[in-house]
C-alpha positions, -999 to +999 in steps of 0.1 A: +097-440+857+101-413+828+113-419+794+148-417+786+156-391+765+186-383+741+223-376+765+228-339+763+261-338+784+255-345+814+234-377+827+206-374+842+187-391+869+156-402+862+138-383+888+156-352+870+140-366+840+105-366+855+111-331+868+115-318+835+085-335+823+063-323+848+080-285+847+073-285+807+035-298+813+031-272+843+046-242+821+027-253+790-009-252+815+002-218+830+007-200+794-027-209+784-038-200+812-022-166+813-031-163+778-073-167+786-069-140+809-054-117+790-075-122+762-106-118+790-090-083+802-090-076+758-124-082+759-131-064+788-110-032+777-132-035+740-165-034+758-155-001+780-139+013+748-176+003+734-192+016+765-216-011+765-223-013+805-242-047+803-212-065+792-187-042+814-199-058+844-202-093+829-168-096+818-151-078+849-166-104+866-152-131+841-120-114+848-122-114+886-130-151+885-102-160+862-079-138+884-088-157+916-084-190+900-050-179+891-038-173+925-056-206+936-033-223+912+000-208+919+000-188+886-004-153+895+010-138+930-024-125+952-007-089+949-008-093+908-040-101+908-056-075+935-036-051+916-051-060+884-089-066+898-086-026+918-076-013+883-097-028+861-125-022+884-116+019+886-116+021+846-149+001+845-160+025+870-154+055+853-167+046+820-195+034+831-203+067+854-191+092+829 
């Protein structure tokens, strides 16, 4: 069973309790996550600003990996992430070609 915590108003149940625990541990996991993916797309956006081609396509593909595992886990939506992947991959494509 979860911990009790201190009564704020109303009392809870202690599945309630254990809800809120596991909602804080799953929201906690998703911000990091969402945070190593935007720091991957950072990356990313430096090397094409850069131009250096090698590390375009090494870290588009970092960002295509991290994107899928996202969807895997519930964190991003599949549309978010195609959406993200299709224009990523058109700016890498352009700077590379041009």
């Amino acid at each position: 069973m979860a911990k009790k915590e201190e009564k704020t108003g109303k009392t809870k149940r202690p599945t309630a309790l254990k809800r809120d625990i596991q909602n804080r541990k799953r929201r906690s996991l998703n911000k990091s996550f969402k945070n190593r993916v935007k720091s991957a797309v950072k990356s990313l956006e430096a090397s094409l600003a850069a131009k250096e081609t090698a590390q375009v396509k090494e870290k588009l593909n970092e960002v295509y990996s991290l994107m899928d595992k996202g969807v895997n886990r519930g964190t991003f939506k599949k549309n978010k992430a195609s959406r993200t992947k299709s224009r990523l991959t058109a700016r890498a494509f352009a700077a590379t070609s041009a």
